[in-house]
C-alpha positions as CSV (number, residue, x, y, z in Angstrom):
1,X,0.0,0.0,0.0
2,X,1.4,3.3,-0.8
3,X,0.1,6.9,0.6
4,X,-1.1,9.5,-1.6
5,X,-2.1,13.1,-0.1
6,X,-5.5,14.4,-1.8
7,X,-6.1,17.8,-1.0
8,X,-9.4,19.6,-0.3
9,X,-10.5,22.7,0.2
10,X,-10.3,21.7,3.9
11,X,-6.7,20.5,3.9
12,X,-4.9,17.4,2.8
13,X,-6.2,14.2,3.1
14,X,-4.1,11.1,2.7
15,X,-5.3,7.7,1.1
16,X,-3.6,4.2,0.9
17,X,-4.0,2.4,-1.5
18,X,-2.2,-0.6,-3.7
19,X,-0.5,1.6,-7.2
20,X,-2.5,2.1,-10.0
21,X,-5.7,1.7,-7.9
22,X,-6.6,5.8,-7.7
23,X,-5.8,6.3,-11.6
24,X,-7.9,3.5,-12.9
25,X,-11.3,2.8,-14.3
26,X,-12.4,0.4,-12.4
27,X,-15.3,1.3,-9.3
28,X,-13.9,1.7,-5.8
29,X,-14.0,0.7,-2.3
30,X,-13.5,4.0,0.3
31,X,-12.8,3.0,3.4
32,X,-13.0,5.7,6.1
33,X,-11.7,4.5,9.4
34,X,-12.8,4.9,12.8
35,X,-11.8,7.1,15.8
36,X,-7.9,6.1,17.0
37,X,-7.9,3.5,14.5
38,X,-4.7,1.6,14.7
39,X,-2.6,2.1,11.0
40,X,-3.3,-1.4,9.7
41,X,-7.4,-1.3,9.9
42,X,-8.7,-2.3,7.2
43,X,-5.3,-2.3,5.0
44,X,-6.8,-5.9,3.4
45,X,-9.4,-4.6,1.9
46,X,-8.2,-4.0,-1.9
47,X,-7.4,-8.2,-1.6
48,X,-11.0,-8.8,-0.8
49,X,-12.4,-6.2,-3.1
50,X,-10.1,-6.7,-5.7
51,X,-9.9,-7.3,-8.7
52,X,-13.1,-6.2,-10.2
53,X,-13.1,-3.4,-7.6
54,X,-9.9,-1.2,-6.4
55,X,-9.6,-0.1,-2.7
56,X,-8.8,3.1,-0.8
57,X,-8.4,3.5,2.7
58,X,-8.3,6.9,4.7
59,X,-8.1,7.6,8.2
60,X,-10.3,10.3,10.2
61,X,-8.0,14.0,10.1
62,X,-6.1,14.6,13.2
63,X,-5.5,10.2,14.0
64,X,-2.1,11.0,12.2
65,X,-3.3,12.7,9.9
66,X,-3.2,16.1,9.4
67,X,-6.3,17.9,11.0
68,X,-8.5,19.6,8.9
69,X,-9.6,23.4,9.3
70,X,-12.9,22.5,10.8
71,X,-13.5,19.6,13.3
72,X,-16.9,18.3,12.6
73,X,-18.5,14.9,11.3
74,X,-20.4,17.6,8.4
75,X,-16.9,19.4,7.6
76,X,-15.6,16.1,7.1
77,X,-18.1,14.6,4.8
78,X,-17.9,17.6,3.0
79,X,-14.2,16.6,2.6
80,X,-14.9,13.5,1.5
81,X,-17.2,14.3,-0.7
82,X,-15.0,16.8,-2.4
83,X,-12.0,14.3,-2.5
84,X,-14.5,11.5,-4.3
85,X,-15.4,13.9,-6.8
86,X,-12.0,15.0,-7.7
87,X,-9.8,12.1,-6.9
88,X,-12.7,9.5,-8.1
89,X,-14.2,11.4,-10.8
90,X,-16.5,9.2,-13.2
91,X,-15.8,6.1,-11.1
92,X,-18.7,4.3,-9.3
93,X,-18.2,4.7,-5.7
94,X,-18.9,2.6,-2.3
95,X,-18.2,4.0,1.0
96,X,-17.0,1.4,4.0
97,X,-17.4,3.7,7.4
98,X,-16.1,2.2,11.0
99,X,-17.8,3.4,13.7
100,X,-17.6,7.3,13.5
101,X,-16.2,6.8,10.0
102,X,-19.7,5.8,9.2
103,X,-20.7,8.8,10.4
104,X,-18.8,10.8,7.9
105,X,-19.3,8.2,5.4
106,X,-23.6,8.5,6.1
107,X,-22.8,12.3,5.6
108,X,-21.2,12.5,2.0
109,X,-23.2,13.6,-0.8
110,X,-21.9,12.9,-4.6
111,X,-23.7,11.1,-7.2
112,X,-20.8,8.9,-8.1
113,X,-21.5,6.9,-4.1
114,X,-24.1,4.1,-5.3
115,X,-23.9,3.0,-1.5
116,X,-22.4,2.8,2.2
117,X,-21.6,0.0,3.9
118,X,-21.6,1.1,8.0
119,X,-19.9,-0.2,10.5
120,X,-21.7,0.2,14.4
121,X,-22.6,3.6,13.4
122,X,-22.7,5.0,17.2
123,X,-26.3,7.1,16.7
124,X,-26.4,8.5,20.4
125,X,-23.4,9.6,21.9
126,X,-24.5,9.7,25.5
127,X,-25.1,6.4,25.6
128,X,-21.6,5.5,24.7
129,X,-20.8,4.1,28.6
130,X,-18.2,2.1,27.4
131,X,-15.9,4.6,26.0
132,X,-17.1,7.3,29.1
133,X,-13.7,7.5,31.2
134,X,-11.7,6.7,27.8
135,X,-13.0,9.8,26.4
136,X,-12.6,11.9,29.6
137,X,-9.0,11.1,30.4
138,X,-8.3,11.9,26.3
139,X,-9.8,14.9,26.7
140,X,-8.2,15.8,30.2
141,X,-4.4,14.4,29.4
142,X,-4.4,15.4,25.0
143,X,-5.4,18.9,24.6
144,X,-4.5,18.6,20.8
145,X,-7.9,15.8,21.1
146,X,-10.2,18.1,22.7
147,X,-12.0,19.3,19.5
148,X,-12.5,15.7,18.2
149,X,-13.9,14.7,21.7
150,X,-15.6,17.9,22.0
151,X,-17.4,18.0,18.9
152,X,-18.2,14.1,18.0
153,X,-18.5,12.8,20.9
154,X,-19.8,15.7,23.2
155,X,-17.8,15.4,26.2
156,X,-16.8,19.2,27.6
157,X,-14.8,19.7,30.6
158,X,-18.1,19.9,32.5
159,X,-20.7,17.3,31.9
160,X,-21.5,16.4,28.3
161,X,-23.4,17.6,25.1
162,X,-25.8,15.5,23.3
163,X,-24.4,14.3,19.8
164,X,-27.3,12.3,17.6
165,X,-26.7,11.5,14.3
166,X,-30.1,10.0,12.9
167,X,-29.5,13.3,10.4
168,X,-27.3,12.2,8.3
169,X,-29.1,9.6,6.9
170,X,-31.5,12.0,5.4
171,X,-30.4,12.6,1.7
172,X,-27.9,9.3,2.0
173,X,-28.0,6.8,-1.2
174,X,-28.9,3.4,0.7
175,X,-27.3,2.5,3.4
176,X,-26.6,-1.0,4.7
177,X,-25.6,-1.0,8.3
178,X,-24.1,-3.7,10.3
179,X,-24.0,-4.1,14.0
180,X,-22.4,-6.6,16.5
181,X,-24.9,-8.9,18.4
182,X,-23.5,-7.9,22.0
183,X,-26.4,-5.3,23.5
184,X,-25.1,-2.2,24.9
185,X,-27.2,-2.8,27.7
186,X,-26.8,-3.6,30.9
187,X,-23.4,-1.7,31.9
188,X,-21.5,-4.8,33.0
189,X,-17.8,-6.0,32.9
190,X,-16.8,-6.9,29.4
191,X,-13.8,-8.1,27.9
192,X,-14.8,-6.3,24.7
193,X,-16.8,-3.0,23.5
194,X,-20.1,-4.2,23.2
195,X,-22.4,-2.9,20.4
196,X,-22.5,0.8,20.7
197,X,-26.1,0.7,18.9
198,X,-28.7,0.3,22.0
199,X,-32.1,-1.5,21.1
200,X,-33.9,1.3,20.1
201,X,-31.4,2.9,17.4
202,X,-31.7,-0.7,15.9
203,X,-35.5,-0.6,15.2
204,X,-35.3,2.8,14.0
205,X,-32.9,1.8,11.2
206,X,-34.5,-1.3,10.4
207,X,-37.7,0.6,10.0
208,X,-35.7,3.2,8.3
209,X,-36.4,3.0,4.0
210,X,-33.2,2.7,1.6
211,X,-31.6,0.7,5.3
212,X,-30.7,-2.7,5.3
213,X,-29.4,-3.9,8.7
214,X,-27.3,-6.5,9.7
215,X,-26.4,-8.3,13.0
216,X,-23.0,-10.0,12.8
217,X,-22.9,-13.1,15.4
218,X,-20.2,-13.0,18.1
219,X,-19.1,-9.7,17.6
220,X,-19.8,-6.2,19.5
221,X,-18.3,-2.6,18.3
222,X,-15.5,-4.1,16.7
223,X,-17.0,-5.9,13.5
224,X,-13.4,-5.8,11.6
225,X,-11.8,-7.6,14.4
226,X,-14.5,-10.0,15.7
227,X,-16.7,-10.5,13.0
228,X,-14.4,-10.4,9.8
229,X,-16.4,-13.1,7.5
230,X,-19.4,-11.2,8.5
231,X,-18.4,-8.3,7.0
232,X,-16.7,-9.7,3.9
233,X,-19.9,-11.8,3.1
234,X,-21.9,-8.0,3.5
235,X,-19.2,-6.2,1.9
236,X,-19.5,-8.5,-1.4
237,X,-23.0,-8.5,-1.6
238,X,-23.1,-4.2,-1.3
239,X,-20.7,-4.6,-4.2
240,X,-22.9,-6.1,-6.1
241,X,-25.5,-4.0,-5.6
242,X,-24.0,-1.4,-6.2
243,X,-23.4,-2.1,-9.7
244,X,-26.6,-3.6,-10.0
245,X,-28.7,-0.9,-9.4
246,X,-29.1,2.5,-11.2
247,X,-26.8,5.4,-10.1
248,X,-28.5,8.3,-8.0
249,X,-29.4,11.1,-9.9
């Protein structure tokens, strides 16, 4: 994988990617990591996409990665959006999002994104107990994190904001979604993250038109890690449809 800087209007945004995969014809896979993603998530991708489809992978700005000049899940998107229509142009697009890279995935608007694929898209960030004193102590001991945390997550130095994303799937081309079959509820001792999607984000997406859910077995937050098959067998079969359906308009 080699790393190529795209710059927006927003700052530079770097992608990896195998060669030859940005400059091609063929439709692509963009991955868009999650928050503090480790450098190797999702670096397999172009093998499993490949070779009818080539493969991208970007982490959020600021996870080493230059920080863009606005910190927002919107500003973001808008980035992203920008980047597919320059860097992509004329190529059918799919968006793979992790976590709050779904977020900004669910928020990009270009014609050339047939779908997105999302990963534990976490809906309702006051609910995230799991990640409560992680989040706190980032904030607290990294003051270079404290507009991330601050404006995704919500957490202030005094008590917390609500962040709820159900927005951004207005306007979205379809969406599936998957999520990990550990509940979020009751807060109990885990060995890992559970789901971060509670009960009653889940029936609002699978009521949700143009959403297709799906609950990977054995897994909780992290569906890359614990739930890899899962998420190949869904990632094939957005591919497909993809390409089978018409393009927005």
């Amino acid at each position: 994988m080699q790393s190529t800087v795209i710059r927006t209007r927003l700052g530079p945004i770097p992608l990896w990617s195998p060669p030859g995969a940005l400059t091609s014809a063929k439709p692509l896979v963009l991955v868009i990591t999650g928050a503090w993603a480790e450098a190797d998530d999702m670096m397999k991708t172009p093998a499993v996409v490949g070779p009818s489809w080539d493969a991208a992978v970007m982490r959020l700005p600021g996870n080493g990665t230059p920080a863009l000049a606005e910190t927002s899940i919107a500003a973001w998107a808008r980035a992203v959006s920008e980047l597919v229509e320059t860097a992509f142009a004329g190529r059918p697009v799919v968006l793979v999002g992790l976590s709050v890279g779904a977020l900004v995935a669910l928020g990009v608007r270009s014609a050339q994104v047939r779908r997105v694929l999302a990963l534990e898209p976490p809906l309702v960030m006051s609910k995230l107990w799991p990640m409560a004193e992680r989040l706190a102590a980032r904030w607290r001991d990294d003051p270079a994190q404290r507009p991330v945390i601050e404006a995704v997550f919500g957490v202030k130095r005094h008590g917390h904001v609500e962040r709820a994303w159900f927005g951004l799937f207005d306007g979205a081309p379809p969406v599936d979604v998957i999520v990990g079959d550990t509940p979020l509820y009751p807060q109990r001792a885990l060995a890992q993250f559970p789901s971060f999607v509670d009960a009653p984000e889940r029936e609002w997406l699978a009521a949700r038109p143009g959403v297709t859910l799906h609950v990977a077995p054995g897994a909780g937050h992290n569906i890359h890690v614990f739930a890899a098959e899962t998420l190949r067998a869904v990632l094939l079969e957005t591919l497909g449809k993809a390409l089978a359906e018409p393009p927005l308009a």
